[in-house]
Jmol script that loads the backbone (N, CA, C; Angstrom):
load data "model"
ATOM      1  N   UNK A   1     -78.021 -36.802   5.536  1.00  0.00           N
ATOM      2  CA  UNK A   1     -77.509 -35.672   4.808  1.00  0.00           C
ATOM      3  C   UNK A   1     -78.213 -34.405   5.271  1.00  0.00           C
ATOM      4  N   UNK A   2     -77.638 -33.366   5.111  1.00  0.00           N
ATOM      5  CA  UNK A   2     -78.010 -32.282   6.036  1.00  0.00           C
ATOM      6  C   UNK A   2     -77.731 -31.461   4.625  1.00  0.00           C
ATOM      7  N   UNK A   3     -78.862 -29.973   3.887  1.00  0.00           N
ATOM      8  CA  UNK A   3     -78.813 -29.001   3.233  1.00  0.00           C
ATOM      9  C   UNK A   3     -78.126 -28.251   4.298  1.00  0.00           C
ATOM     10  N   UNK A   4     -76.853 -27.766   3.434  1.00  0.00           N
ATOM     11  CA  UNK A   4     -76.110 -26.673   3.990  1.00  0.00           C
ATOM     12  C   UNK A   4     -76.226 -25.193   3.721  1.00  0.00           C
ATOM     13  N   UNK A   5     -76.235 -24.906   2.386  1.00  0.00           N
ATOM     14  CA  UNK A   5     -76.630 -23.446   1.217  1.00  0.00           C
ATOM     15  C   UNK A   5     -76.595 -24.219   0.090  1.00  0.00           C
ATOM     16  N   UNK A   6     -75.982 -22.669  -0.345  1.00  0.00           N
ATOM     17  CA  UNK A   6     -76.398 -22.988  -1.905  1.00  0.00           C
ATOM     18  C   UNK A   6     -74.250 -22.014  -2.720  1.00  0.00           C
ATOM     19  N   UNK A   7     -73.880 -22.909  -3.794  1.00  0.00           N
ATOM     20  CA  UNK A   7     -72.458 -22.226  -4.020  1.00  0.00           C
ATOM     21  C   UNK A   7     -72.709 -21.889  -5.241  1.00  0.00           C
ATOM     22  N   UNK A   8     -72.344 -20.964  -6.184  1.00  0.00           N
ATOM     23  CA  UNK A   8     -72.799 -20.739  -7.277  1.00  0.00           C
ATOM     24  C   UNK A   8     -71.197 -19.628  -8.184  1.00  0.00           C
ATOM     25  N   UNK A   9     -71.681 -19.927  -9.341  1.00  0.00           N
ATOM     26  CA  UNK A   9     -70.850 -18.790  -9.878  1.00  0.00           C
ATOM     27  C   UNK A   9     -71.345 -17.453 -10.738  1.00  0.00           C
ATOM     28  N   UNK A  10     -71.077 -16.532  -9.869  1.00  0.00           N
ATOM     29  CA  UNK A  10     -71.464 -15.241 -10.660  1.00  0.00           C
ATOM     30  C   UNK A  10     -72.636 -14.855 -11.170  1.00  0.00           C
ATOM     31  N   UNK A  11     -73.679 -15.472 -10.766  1.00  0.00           N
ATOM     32  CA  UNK A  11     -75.074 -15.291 -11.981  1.00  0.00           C
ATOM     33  C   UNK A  11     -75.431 -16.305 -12.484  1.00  0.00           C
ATOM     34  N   UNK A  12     -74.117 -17.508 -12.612  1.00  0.00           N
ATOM     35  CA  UNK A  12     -74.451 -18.309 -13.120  1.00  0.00           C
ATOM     36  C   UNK A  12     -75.015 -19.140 -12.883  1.00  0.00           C
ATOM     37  N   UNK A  13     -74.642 -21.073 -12.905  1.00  0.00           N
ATOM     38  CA  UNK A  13     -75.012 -21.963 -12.187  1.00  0.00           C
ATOM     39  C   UNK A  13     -75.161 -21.966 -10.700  1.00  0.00           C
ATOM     40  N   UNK A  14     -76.349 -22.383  -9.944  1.00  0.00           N
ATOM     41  CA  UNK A  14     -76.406 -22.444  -8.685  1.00  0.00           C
ATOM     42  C   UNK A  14     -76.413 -23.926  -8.330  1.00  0.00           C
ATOM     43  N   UNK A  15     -75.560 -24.287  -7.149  1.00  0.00           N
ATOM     44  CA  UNK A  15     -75.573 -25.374  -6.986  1.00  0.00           C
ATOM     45  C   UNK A  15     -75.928 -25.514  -5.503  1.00  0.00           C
ATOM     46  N   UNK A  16     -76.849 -27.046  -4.575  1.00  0.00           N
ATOM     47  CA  UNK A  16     -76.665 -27.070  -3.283  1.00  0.00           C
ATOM     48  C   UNK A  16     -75.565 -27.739  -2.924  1.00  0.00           C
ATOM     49  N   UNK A  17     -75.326 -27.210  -1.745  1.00  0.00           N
ATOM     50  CA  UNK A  17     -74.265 -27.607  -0.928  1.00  0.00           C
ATOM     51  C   UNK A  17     -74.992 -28.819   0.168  1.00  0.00           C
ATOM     52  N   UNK A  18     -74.316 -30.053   0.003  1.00  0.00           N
ATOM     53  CA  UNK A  18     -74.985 -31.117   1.116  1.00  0.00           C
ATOM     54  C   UNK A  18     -73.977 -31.299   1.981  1.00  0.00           C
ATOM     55  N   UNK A  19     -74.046 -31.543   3.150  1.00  0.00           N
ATOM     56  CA  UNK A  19     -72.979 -32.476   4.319  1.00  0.00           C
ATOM     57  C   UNK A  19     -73.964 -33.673   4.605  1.00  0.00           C
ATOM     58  N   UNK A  20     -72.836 -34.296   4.391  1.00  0.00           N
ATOM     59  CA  UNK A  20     -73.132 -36.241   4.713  1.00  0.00           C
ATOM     60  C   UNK A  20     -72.078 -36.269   6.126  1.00  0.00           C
ATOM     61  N   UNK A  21     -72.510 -36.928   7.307  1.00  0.00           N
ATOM     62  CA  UNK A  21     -71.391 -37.603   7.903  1.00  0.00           C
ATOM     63  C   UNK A  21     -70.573 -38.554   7.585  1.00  0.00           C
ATOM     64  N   UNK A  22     -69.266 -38.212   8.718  1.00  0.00           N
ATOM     65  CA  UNK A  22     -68.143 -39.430   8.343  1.00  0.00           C
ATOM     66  C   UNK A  22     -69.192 -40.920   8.529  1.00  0.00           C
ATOM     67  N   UNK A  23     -68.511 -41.470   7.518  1.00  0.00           N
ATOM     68  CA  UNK A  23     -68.560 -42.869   7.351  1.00  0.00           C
ATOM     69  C   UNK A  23     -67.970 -43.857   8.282  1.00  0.00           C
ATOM     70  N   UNK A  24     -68.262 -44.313   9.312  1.00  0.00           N
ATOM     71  CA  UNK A  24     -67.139 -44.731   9.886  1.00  0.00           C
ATOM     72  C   UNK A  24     -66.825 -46.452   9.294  1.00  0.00           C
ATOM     73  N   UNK A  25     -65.515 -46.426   9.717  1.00  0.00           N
ATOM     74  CA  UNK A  25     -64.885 -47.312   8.905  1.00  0.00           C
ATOM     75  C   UNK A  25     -65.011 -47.808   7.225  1.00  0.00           C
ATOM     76  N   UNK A  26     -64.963 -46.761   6.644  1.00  0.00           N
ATOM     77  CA  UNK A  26     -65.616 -46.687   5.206  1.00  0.00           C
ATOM     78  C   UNK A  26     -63.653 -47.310   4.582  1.00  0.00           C
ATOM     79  N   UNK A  27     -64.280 -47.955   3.221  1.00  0.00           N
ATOM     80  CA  UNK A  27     -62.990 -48.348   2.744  1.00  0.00           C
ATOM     81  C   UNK A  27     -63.539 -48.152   1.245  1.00  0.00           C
ATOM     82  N   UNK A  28     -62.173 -48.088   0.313  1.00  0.00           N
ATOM     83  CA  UNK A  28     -62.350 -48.053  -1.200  1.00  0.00           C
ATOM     84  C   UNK A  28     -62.782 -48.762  -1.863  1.00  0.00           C
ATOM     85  N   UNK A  29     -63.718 -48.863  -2.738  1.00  0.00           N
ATOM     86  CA  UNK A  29     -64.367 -50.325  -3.123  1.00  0.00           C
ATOM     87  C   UNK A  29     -63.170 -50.913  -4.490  1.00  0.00           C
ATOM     88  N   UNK A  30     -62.892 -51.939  -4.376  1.00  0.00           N
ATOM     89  CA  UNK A  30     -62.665 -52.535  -6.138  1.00  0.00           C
ATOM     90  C   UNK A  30     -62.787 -52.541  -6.870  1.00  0.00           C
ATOM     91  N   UNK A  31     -62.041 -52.538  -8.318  1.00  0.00           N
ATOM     92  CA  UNK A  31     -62.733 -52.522  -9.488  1.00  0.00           C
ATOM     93  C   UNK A  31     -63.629 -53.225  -9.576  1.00  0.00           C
ATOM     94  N   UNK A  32     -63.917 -54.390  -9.113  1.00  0.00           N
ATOM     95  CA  UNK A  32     -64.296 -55.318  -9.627  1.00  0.00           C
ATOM     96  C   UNK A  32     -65.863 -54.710  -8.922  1.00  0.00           C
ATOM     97  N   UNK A  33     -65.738 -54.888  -7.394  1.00  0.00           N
ATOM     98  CA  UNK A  33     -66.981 -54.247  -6.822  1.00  0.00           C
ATOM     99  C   UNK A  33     -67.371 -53.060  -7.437  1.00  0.00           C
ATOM    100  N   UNK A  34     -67.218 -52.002  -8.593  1.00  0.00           N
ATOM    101  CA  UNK A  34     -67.472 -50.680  -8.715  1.00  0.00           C
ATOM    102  C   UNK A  34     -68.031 -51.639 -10.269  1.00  0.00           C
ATOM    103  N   UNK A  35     -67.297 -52.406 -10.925  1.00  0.00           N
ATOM    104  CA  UNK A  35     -67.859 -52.854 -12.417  1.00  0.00           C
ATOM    105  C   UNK A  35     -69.170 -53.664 -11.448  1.00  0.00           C
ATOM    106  N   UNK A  36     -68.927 -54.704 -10.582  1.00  0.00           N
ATOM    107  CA  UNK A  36     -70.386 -55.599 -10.391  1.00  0.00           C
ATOM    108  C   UNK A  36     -71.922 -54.284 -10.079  1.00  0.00           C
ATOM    109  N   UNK A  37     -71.813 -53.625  -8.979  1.00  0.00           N
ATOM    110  CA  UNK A  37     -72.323 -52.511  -9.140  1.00  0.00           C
ATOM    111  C   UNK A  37     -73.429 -51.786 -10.226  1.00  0.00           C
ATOM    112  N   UNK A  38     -71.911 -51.225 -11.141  1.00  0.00           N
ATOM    113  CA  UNK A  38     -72.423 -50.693 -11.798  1.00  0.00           C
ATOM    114  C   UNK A  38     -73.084 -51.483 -12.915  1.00  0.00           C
ATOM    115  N   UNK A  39     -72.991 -52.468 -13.477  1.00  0.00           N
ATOM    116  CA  UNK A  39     -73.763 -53.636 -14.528  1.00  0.00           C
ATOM    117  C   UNK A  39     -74.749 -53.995 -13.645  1.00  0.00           C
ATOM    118  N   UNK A  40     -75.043 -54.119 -12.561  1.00  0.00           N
ATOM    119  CA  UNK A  40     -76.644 -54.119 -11.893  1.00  0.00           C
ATOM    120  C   UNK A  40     -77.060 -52.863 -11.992  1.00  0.00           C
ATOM    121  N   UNK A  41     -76.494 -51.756 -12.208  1.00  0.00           N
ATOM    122  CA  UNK A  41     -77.641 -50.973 -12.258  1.00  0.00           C
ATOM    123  C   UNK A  41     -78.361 -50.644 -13.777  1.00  0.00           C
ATOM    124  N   UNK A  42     -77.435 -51.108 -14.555  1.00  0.00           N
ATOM    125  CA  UNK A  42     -78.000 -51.572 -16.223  1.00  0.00           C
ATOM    126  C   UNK A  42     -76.733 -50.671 -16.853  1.00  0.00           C
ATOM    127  N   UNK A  43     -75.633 -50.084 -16.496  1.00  0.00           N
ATOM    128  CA  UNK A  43     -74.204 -49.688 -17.396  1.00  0.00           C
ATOM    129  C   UNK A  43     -74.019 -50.720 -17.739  1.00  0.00           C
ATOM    130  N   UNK A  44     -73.399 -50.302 -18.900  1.00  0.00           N
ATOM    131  CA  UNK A  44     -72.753 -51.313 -19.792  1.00  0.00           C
ATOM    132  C   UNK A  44     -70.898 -50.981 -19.901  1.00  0.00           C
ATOM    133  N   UNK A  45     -70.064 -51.696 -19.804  1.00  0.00           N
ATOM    134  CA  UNK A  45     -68.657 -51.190 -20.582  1.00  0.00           C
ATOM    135  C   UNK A  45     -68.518 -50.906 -21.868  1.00  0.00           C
ATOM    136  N   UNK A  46     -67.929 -49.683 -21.988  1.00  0.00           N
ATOM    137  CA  UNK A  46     -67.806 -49.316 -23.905  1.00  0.00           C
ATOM    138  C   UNK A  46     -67.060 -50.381 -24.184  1.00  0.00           C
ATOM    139  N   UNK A  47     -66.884 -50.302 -25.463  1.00  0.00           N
ATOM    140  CA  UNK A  47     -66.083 -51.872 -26.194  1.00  0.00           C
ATOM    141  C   UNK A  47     -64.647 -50.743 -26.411  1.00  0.00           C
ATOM    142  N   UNK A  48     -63.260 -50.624 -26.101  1.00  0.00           N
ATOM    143  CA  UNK A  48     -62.296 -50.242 -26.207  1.00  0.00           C
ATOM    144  C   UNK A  48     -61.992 -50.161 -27.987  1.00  0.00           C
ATOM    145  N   UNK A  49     -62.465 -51.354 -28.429  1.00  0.00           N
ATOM    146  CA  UNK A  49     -62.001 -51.060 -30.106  1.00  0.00           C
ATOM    147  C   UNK A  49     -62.936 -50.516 -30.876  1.00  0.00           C
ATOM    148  N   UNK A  50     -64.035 -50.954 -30.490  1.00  0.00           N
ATOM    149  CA  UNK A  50     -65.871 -50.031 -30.926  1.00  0.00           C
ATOM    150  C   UNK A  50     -65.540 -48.968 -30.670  1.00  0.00           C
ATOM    151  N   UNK A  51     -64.921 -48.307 -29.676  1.00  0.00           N
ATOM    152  CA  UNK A  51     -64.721 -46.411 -29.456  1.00  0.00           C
ATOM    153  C   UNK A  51     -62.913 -45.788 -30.009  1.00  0.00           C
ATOM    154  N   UNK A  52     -62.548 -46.825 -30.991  1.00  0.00           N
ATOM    155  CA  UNK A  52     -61.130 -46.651 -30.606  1.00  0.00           C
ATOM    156  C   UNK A  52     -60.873 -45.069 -31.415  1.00  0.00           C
ATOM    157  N   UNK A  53     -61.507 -44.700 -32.673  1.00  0.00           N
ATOM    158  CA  UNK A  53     -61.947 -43.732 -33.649  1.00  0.00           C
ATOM    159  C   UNK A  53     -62.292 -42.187 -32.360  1.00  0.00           C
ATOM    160  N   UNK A  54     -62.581 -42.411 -31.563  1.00  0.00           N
ATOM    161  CA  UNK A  54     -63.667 -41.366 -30.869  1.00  0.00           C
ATOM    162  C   UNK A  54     -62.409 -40.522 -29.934  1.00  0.00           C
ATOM    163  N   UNK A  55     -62.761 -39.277 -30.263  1.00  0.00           N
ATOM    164  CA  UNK A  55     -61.775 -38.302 -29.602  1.00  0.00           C
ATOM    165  C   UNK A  55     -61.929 -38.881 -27.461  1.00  0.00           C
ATOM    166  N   UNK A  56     -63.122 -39.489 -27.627  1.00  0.00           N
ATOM    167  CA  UNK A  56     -62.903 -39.884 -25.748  1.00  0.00           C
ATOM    168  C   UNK A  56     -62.288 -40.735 -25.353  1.00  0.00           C
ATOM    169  N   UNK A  57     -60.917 -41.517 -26.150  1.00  0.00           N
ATOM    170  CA  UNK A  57     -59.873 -42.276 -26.000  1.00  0.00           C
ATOM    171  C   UNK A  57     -58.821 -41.943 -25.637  1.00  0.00           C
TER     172      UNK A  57
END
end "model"
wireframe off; spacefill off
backbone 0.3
color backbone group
C-alpha cells in the first residue's frame, strides 16, 4: 500500500487516501467464506427476531 494524500471536506473531516495494487486474479468471496471469516474473528450474527423491534431492520 502506498500513502497517496490526504481528501477531506471543507474544514471538516480529513481523511488518507491509500493505493493498494491490482490483485491479480482476485475473485469474490462467499457468503459462506465472508460468515466463516468473520466468526473467527469473534462477530457474531444478530438474531433476526432478537432485532426484529429495532429501526435497523
Amino acid at each position: 500500500m502506498t500513502f497517496y494524500g490526504f481528501a477531506g471536506f471543507d474544514g471538516r473531516t480529513v481523511l488518507p487516501v491509500i493505493v493498494q495494487p491490482r490483485i491479480a486474479n482476485a475473485h469474490p468471496a462467499t457468503k459462506i467464506m465472508i460468515d466463516t471469516y468473520m466468526a473467527a474473528l469473534g462477530f457474531e450474527k444478530p438474531d433476526i427476531i432478537k432485532h426484529k423491534g429495532s429501526s435497523l431492520c
